[in-house]
N, C-alpha and C positions, 0 to 999 in steps of 0.2 A: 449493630455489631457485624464488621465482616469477618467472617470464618475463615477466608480464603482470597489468593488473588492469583489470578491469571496470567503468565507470559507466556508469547510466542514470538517466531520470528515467518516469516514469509520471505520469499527471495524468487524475484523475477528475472530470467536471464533472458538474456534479447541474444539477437543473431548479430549484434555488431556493436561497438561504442555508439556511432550516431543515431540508431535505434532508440538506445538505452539514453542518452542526451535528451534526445527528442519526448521523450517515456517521463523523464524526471520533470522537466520543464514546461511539460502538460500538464503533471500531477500537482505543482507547488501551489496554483492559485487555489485549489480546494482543499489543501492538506489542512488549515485550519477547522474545515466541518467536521473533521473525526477526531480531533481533539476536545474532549470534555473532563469534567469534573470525576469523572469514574472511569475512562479510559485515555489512556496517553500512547500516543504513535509517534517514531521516530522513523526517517526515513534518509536511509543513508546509499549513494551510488558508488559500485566498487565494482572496476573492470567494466563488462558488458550487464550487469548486475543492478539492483536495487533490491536491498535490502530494508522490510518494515520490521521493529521492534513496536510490537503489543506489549503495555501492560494494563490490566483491567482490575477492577476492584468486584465486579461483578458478570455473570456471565451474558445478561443481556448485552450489556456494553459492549462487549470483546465480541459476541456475535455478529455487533452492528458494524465494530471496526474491520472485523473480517470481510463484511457482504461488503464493504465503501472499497475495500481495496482489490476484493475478484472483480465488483463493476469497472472498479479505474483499468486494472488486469485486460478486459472483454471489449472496451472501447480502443485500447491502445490495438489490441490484437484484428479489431474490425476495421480500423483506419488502416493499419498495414495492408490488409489483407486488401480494399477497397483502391489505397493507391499503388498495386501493385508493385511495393516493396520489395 
């Protein structure tokens, strides 16, 4: 029995649309690994923006979906950084 279920929203703002272009179109090929049977992510691009909706059924789940999305987060911001963006 779940007691409880989890939403949030996350939102990544980037310093320009092609940033943000290049941010979404990185993250699509793995967007299916953080969808499961107890957490569902939606991931929607608005403006200079990316927008993830969390919902989760339980809290390990929504933890894992949060840690998949600061890593995607930390790789987009280390490639910037690396090619001098």
């Amino acid at each position: 029995m779940k007691i409880f279920s989890i939403k949030s929203t996350i939102e990544l703002n980037f310093i320009d649309q092609k940033t943000c272009d290049i941010a979404y179109n990185s993250f699509l090929p793995d967007f299916g690994k953080i969808i499961t049977d107890r957490s569902n992510v939606s991931v929607e691009k608005r403006n200079n923006s990316l927008i993830f909706q969390i919902e989760s059924t339980d809290i390990t789940a929504f933890r894992a979906s949060v840690s998949e999305i600061i890593g995607f987060g930390k790789v987009v911001e280390g490639t910037v950084e690396i090619s001098g963006y």
